[in-house]
mmCIF file of the N, C-alpha and C atoms, coordinates in Angstrom:
data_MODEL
# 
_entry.id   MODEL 
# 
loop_
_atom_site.group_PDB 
_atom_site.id 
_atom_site.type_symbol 
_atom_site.label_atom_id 
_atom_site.label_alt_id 
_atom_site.label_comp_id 
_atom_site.label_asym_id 
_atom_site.label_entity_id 
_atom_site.label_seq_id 
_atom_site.pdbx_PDB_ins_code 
_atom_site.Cartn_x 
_atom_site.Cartn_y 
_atom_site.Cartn_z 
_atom_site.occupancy 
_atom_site.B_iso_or_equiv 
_atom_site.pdbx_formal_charge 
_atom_site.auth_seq_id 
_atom_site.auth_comp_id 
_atom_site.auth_asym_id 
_atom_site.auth_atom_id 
_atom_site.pdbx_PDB_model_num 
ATOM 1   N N  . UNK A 1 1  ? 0.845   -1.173  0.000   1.00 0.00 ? 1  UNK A N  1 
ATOM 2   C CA . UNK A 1 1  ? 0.000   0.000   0.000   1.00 0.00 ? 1  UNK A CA 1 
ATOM 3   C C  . UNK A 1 1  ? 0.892   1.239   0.000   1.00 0.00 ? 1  UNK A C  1 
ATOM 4   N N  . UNK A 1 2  ? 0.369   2.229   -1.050  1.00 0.00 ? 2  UNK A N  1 
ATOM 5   C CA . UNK A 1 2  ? 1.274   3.536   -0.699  1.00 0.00 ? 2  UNK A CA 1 
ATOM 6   C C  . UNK A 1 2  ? 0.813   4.646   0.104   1.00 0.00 ? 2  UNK A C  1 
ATOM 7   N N  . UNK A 1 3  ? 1.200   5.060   0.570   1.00 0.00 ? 3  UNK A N  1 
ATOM 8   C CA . UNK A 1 3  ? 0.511   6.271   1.696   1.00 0.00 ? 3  UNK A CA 1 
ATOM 9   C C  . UNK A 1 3  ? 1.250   7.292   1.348   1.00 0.00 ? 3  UNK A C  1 
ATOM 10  N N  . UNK A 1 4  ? 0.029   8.315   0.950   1.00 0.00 ? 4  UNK A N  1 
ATOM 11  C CA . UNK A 1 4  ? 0.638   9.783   1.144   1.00 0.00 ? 4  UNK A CA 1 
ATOM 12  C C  . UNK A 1 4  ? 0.270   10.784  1.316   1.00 0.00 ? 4  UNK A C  1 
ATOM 13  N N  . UNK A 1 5  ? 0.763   11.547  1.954   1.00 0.00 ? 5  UNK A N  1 
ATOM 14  C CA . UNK A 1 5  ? 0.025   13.033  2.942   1.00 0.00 ? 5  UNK A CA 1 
ATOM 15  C C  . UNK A 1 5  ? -0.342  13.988  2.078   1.00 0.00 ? 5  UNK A C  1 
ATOM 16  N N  . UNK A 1 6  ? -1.414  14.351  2.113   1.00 0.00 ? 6  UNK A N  1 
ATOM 17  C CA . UNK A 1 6  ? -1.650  15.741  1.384   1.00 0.00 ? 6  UNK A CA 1 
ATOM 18  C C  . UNK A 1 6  ? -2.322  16.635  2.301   1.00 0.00 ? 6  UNK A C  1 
ATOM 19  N N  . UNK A 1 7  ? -2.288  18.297  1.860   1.00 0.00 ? 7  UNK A N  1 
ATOM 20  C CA . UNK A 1 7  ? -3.093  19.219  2.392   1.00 0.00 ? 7  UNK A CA 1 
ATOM 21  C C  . UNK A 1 7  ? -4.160  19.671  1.727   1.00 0.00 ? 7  UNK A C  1 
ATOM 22  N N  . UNK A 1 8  ? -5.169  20.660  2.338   1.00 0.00 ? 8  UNK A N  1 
ATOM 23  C CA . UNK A 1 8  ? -5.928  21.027  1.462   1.00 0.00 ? 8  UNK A CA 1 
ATOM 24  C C  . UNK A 1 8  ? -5.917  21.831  -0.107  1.00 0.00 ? 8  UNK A C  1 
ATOM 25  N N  . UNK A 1 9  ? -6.834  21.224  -0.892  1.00 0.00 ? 9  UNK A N  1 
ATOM 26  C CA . UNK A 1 9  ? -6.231  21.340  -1.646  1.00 0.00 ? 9  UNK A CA 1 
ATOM 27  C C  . UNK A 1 9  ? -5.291  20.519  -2.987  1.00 0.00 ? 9  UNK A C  1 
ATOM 28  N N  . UNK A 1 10 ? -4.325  20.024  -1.948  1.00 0.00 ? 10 UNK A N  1 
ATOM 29  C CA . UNK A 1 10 ? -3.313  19.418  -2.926  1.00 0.00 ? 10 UNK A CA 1 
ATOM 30  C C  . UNK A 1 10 ? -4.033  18.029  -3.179  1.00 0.00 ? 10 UNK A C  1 
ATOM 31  N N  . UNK A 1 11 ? -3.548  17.223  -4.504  1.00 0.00 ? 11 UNK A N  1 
ATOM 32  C CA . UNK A 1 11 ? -4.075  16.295  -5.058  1.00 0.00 ? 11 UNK A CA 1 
ATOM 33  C C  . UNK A 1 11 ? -3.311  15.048  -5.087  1.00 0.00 ? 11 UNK A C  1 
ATOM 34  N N  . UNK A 1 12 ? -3.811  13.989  -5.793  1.00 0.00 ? 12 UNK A N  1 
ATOM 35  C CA . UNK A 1 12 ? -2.606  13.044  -6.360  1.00 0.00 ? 12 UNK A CA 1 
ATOM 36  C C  . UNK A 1 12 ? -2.989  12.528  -7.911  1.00 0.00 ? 12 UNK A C  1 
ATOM 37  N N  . UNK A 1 13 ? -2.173  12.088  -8.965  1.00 0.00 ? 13 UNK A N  1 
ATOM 38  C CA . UNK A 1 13 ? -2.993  11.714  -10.290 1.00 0.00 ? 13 UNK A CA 1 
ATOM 39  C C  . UNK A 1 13 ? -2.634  10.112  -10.209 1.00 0.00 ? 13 UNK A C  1 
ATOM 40  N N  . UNK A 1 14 ? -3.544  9.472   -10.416 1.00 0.00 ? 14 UNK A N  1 
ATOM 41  C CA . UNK A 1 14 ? -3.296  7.974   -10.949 1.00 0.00 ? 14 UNK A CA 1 
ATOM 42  C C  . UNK A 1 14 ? -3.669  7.627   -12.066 1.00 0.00 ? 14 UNK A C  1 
ATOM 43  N N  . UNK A 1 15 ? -2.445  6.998   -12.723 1.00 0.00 ? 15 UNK A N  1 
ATOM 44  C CA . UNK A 1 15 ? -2.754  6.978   -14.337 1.00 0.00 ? 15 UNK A CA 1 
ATOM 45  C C  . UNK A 1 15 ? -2.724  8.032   -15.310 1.00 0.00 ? 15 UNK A C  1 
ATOM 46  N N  . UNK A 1 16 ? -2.996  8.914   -14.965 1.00 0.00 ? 16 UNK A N  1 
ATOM 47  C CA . UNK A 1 16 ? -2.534  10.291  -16.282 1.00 0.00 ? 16 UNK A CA 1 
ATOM 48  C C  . UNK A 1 16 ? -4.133  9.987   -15.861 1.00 0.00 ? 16 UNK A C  1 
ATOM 49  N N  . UNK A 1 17 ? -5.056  10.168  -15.667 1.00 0.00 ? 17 UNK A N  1 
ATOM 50  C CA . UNK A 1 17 ? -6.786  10.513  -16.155 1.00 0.00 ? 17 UNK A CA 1 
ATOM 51  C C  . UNK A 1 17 ? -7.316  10.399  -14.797 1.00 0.00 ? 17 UNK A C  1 
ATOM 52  N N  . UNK A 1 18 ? -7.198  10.241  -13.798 1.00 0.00 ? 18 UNK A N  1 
ATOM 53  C CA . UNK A 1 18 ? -7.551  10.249  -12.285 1.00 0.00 ? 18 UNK A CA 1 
ATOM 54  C C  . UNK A 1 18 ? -6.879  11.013  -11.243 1.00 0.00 ? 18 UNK A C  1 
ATOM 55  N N  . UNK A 1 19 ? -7.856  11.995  -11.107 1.00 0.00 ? 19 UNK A N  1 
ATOM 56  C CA . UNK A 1 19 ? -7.039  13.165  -9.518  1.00 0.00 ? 19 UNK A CA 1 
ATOM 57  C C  . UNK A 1 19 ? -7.862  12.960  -8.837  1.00 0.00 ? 19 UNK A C  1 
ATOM 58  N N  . UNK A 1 20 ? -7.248  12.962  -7.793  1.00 0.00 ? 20 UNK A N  1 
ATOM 59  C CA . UNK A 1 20 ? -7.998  13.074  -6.317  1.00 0.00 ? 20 UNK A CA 1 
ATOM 60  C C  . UNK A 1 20 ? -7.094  14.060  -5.362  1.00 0.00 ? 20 UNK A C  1 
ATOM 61  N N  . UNK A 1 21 ? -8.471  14.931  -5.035  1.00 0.00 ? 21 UNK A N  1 
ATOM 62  C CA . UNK A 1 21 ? -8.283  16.127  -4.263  1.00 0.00 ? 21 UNK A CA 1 
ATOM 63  C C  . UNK A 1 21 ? -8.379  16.019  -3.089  1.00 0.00 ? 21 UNK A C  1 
ATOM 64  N N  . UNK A 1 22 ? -7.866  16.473  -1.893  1.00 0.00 ? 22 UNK A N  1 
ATOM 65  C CA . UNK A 1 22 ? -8.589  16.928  -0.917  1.00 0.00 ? 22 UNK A CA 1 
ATOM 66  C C  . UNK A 1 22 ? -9.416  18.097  -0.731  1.00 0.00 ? 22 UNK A C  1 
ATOM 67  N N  . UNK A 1 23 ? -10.569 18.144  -0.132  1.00 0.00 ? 23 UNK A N  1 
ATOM 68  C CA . UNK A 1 23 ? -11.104 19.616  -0.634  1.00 0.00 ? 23 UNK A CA 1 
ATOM 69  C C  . UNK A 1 23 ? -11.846 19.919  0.804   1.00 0.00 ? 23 UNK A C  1 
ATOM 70  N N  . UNK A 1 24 ? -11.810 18.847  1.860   1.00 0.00 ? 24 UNK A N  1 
ATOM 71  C CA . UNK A 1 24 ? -11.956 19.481  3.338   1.00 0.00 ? 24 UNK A CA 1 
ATOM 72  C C  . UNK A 1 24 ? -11.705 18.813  4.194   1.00 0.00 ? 24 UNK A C  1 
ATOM 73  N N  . UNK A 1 25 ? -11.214 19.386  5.120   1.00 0.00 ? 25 UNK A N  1 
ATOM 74  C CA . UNK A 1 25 ? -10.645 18.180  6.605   1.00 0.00 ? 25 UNK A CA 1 
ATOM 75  C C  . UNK A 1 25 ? -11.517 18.858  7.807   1.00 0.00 ? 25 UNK A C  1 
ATOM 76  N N  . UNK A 1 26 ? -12.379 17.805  8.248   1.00 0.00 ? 26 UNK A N  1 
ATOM 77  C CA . UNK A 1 26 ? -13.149 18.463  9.452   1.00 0.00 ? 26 UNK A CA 1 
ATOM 78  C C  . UNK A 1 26 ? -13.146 17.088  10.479  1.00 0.00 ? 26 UNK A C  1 
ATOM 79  N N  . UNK A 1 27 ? -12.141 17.527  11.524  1.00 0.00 ? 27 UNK A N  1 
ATOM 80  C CA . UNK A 1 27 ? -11.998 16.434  12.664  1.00 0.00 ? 27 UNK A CA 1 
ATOM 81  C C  . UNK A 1 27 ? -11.460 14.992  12.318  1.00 0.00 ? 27 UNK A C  1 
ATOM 82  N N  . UNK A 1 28 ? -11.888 14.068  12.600  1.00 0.00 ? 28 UNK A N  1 
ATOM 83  C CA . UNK A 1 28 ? -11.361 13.217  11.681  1.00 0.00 ? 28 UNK A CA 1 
ATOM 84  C C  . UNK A 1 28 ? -12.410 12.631  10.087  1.00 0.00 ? 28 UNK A C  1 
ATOM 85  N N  . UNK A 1 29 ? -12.924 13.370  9.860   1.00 0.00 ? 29 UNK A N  1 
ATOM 86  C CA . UNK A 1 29 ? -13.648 13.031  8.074   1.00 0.00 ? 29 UNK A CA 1 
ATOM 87  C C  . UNK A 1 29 ? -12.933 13.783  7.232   1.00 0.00 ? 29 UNK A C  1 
ATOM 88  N N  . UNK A 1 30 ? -12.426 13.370  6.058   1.00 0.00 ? 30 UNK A N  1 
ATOM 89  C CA . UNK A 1 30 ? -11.667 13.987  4.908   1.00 0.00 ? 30 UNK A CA 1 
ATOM 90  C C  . UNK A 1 30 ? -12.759 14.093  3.780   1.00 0.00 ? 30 UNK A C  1 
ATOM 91  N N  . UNK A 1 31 ? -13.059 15.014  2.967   1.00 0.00 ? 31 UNK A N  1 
ATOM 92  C CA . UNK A 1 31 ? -13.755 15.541  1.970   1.00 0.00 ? 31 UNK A CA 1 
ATOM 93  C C  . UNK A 1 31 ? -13.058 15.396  0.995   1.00 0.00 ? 31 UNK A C  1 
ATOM 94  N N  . UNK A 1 32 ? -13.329 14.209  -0.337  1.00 0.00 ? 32 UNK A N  1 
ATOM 95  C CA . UNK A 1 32 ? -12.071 14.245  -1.799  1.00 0.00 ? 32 UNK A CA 1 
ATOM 96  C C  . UNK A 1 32 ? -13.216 14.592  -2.729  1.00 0.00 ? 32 UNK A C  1 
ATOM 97  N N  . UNK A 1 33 ? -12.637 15.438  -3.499  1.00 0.00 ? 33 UNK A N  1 
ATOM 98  C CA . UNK A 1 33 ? -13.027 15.167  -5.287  1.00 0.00 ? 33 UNK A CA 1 
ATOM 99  C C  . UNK A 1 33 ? -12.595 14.052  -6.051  1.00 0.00 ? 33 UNK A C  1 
ATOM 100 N N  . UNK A 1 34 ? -12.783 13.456  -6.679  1.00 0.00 ? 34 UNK A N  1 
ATOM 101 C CA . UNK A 1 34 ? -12.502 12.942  -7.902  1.00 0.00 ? 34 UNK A CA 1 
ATOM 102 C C  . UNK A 1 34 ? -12.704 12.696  -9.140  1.00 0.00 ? 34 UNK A C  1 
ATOM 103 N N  . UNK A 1 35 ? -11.957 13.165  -10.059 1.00 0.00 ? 35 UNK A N  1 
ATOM 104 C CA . UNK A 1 35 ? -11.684 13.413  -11.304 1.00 0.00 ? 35 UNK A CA 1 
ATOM 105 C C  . UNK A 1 35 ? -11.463 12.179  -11.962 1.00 0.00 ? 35 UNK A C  1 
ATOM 106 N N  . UNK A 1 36 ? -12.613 11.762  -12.797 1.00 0.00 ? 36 UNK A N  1 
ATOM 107 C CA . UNK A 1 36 ? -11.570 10.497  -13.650 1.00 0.00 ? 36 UNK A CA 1 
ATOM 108 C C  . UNK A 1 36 ? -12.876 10.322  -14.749 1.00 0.00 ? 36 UNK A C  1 
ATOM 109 N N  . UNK A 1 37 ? -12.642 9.669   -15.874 1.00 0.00 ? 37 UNK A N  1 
ATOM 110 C CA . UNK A 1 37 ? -13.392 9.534   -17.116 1.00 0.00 ? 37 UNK A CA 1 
ATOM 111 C C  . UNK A 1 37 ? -14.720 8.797   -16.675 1.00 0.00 ? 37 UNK A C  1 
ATOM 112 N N  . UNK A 1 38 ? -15.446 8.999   -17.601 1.00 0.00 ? 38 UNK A N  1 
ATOM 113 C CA . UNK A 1 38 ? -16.706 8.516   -17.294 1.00 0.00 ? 38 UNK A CA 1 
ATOM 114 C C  . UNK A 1 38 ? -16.897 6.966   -17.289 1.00 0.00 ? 38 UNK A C  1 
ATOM 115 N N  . UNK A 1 39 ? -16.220 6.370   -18.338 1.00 0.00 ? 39 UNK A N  1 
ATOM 116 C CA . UNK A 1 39 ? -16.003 4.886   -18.161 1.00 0.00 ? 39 UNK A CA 1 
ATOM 117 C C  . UNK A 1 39 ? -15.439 4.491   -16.702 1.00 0.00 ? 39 UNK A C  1 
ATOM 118 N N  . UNK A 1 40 ? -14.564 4.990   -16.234 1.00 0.00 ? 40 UNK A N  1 
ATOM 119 C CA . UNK A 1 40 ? -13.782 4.379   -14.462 1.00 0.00 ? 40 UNK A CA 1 
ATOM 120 C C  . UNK A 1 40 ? -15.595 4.699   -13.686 1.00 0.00 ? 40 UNK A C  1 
ATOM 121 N N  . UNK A 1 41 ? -15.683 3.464   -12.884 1.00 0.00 ? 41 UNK A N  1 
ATOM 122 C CA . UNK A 1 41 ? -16.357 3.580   -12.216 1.00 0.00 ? 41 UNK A CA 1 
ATOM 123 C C  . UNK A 1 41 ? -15.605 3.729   -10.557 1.00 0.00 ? 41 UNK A C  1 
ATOM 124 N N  . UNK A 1 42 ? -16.356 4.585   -10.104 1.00 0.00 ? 42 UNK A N  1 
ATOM 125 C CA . UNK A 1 42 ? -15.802 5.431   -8.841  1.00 0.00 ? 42 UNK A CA 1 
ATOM 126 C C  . UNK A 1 42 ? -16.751 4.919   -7.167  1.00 0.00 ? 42 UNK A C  1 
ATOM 127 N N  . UNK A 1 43 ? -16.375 3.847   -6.727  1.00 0.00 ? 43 UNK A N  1 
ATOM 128 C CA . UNK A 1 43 ? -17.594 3.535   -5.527  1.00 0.00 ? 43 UNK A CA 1 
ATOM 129 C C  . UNK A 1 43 ? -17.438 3.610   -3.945  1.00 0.00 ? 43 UNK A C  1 
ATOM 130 N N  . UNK A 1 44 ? -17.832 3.721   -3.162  1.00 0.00 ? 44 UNK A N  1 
ATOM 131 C CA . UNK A 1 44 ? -17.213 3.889   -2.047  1.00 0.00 ? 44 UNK A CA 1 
ATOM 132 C C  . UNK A 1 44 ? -16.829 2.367   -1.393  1.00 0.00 ? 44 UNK A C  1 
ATOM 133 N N  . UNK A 1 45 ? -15.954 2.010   -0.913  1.00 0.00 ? 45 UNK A N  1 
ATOM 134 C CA . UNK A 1 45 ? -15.884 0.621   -0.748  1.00 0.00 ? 45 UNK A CA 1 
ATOM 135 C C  . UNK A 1 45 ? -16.709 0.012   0.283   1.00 0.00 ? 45 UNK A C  1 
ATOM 136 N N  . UNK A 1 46 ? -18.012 0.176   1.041   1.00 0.00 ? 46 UNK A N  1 
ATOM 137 C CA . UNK A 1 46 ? -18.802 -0.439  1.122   1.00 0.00 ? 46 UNK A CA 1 
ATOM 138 C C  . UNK A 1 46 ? -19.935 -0.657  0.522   1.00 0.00 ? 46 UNK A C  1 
ATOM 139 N N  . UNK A 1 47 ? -20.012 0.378   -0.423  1.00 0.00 ? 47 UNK A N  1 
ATOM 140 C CA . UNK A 1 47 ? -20.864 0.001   -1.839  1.00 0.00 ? 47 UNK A CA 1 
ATOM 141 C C  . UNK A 1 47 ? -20.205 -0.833  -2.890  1.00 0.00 ? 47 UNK A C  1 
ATOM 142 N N  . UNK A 1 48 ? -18.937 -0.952  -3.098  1.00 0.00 ? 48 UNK A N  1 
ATOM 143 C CA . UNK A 1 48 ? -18.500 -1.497  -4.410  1.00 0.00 ? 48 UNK A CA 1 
ATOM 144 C C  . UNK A 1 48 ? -18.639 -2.992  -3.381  1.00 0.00 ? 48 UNK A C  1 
ATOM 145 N N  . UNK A 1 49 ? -18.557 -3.166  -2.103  1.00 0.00 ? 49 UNK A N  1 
ATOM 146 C CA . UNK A 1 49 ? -19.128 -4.816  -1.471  1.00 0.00 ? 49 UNK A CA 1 
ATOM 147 C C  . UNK A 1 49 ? -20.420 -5.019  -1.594  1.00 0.00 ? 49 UNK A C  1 
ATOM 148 N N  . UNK A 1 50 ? -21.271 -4.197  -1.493  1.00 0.00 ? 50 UNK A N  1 
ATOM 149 C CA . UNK A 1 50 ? -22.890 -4.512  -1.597  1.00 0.00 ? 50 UNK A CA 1 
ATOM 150 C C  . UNK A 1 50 ? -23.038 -4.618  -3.049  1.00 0.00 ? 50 UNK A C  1 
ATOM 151 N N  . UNK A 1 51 ? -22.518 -4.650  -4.414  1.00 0.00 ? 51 UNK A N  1 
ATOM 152 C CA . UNK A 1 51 ? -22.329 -4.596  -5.493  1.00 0.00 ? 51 UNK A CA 1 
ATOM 153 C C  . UNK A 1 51 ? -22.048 -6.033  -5.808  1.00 0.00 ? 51 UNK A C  1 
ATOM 154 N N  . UNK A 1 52 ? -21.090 -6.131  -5.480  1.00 0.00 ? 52 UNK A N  1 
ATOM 155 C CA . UNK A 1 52 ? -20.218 -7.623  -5.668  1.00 0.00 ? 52 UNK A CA 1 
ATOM 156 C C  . UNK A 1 52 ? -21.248 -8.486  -4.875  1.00 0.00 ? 52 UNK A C  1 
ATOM 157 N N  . UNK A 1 53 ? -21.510 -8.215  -3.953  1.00 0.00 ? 53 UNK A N  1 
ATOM 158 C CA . UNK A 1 53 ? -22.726 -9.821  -3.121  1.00 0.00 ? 53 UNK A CA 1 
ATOM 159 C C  . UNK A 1 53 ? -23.803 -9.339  -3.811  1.00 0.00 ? 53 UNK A C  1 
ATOM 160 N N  . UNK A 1 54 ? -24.320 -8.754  -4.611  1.00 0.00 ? 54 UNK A N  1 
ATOM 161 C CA . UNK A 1 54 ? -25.473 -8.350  -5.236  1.00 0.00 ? 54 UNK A CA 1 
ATOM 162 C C  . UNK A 1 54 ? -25.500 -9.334  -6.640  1.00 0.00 ? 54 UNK A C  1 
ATOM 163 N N  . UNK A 1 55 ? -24.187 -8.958  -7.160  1.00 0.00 ? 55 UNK A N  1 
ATOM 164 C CA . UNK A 1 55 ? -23.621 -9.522  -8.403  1.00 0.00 ? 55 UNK A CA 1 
ATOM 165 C C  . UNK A 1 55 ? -23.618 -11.315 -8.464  1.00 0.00 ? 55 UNK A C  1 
ATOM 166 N N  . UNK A 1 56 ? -22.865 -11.560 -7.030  1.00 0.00 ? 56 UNK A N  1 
ATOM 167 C CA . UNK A 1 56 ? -22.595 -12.947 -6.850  1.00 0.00 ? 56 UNK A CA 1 
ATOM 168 C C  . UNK A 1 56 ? -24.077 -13.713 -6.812  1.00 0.00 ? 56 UNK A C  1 
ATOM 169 N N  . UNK A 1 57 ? -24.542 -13.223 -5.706  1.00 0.00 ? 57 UNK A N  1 
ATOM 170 C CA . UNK A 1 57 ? -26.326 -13.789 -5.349  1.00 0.00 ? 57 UNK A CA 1 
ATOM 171 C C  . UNK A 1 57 ? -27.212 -13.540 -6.882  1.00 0.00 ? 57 UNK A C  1 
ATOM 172 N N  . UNK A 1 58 ? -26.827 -12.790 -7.698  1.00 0.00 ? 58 UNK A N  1 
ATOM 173 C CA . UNK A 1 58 ? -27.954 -13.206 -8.999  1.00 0.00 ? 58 UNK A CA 1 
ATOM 174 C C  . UNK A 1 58 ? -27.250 -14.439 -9.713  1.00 0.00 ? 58 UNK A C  1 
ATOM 175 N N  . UNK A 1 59 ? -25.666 -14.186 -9.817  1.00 0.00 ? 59 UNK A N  1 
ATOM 176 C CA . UNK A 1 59 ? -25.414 -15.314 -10.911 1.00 0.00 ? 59 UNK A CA 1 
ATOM 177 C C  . UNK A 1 59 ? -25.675 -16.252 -10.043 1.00 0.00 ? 59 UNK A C  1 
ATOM 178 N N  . UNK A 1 60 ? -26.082 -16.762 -8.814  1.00 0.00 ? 60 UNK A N  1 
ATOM 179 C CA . UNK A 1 60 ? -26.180 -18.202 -8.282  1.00 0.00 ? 60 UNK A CA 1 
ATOM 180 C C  . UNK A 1 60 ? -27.747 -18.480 -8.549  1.00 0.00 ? 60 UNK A C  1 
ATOM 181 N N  . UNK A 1 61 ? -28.619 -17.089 -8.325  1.00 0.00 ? 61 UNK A N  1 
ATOM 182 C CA . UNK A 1 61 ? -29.947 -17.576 -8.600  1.00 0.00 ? 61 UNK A CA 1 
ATOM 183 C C  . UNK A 1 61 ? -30.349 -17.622 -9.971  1.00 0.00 ? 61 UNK A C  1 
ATOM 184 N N  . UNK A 1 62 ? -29.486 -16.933 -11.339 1.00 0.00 ? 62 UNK A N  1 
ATOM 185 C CA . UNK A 1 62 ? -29.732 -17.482 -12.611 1.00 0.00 ? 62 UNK A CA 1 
ATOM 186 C C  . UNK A 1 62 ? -28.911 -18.939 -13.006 1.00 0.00 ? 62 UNK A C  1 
ATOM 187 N N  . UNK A 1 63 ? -28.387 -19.594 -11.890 1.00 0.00 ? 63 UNK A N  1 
ATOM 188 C CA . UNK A 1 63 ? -27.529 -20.667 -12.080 1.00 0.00 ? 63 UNK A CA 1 
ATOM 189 C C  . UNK A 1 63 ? -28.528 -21.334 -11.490 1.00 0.00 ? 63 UNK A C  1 
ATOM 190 N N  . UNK A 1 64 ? -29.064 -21.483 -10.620 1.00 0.00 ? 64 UNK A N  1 
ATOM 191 C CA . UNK A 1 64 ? -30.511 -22.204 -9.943  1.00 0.00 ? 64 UNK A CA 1 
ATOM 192 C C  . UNK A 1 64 ? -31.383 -21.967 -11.131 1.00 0.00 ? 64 UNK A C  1 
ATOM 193 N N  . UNK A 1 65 ? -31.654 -20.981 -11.875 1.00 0.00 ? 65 UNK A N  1 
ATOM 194 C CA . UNK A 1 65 ? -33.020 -21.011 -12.666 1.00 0.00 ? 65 UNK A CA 1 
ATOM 195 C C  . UNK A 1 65 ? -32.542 -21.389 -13.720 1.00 0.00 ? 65 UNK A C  1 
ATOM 196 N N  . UNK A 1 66 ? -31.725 -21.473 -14.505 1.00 0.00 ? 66 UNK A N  1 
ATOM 197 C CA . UNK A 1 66 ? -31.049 -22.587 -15.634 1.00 0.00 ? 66 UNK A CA 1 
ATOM 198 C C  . UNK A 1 66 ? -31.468 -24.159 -15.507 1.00 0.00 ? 66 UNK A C  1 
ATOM 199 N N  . UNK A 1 67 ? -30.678 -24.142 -14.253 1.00 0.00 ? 67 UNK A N  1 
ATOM 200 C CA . UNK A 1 67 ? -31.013 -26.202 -13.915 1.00 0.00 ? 67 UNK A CA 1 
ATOM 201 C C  . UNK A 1 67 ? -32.173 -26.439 -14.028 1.00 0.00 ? 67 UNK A C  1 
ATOM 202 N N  . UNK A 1 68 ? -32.922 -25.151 -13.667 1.00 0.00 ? 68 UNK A N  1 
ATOM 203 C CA . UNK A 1 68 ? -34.186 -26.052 -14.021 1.00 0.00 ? 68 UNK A CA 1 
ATOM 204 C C  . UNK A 1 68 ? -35.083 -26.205 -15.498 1.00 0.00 ? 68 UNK A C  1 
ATOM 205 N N  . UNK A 1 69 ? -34.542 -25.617 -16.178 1.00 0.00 ? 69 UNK A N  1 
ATOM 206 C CA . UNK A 1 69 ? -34.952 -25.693 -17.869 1.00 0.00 ? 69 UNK A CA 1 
ATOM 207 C C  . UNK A 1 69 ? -34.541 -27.217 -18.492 1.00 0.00 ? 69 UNK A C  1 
ATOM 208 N N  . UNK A 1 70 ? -35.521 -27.140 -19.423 1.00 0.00 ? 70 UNK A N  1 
ATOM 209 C CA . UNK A 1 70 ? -35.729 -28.527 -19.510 1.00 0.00 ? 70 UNK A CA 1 
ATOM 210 C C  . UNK A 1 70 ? -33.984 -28.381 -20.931 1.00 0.00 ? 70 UNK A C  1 
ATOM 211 N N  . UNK A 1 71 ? -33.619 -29.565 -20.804 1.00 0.00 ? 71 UNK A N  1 
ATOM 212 C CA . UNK A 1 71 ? -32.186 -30.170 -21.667 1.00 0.00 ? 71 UNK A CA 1 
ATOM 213 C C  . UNK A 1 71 ? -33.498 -30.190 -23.014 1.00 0.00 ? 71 UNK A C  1 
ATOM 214 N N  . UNK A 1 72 ? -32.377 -29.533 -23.786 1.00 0.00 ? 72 UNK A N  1 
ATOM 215 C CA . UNK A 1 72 ? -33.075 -29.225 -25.328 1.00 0.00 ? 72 UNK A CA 1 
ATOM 216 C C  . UNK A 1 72 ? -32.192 -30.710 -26.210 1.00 0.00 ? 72 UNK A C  1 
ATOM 217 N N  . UNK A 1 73 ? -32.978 -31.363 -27.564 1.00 0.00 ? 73 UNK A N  1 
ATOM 218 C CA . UNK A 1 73 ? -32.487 -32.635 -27.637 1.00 0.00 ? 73 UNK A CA 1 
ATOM 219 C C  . UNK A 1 73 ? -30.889 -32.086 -28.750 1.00 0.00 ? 73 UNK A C  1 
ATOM 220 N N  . UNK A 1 74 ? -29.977 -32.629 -28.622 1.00 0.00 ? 74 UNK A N  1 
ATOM 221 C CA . UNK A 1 74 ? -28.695 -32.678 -29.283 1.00 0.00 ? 74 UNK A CA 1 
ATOM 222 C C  . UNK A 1 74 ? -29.337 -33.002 -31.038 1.00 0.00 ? 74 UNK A C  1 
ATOM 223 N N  . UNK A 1 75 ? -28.630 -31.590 -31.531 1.00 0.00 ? 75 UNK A N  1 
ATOM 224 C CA . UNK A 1 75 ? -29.241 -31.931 -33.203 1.00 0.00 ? 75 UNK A CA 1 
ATOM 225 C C  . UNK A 1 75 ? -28.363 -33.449 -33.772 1.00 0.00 ? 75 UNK A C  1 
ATOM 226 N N  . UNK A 1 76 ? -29.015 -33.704 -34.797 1.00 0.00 ? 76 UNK A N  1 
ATOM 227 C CA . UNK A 1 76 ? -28.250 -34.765 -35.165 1.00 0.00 ? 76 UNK A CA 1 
ATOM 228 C C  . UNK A 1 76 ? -27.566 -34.561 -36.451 1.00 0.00 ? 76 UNK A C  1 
ATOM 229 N N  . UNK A 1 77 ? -26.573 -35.279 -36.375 1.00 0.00 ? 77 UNK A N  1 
ATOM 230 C CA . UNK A 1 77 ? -25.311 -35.117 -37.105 1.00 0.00 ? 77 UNK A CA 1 
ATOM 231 C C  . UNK A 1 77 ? -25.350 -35.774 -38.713 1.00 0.00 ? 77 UNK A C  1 
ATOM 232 N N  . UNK A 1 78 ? -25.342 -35.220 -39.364 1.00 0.00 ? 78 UNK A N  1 
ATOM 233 C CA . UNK A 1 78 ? -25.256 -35.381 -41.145 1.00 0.00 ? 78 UNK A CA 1 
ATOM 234 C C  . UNK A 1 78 ? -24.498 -35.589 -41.593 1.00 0.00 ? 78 UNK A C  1 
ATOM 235 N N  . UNK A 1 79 ? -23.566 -36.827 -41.377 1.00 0.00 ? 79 UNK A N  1 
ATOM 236 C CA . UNK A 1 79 ? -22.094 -36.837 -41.773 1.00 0.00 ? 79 UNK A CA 1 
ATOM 237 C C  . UNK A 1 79 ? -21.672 -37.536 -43.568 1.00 0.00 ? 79 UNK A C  1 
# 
């Protein structure tokens, strides 16, 4: 992990297309901007977890609702 201090104000870039600002310090909560293209998706990391178990729990329940479709018959072969 890299750690590094900034003040208000000052930023850091990751990648050439991502800044992150500080833009307020009140007690211990820090206030950032961030700058980055519209494709980067930007989440707070207990949302980007409620995302991922959101994600996981459908593909298991479209993996449950598959099994139950009926097996379609194997075409047959014209050799």
């Amino acid at each position: 992990m890299l750690i590094l201090s900034r003040r208000l104000n000052e930023s850091i870039v990751i990648s050439d297309d991502i800044v992150v600002t500080v833009l307020e310090v009140r007690g211990d909560q820090v206030r950032l901007g961030i700058r980055a293209p519209r494709h980067v998706t930007v989440h707070r990391e207990e949302v980007q977890r409620e995302i991922m178990e959101a994600n996981k729990a459908a593909a298991k329940a479209a993996g449950r609702a598959a099994s139950g479709l009926p097996k379609l018959p194997r075409p047959e072969r014209s050799d």
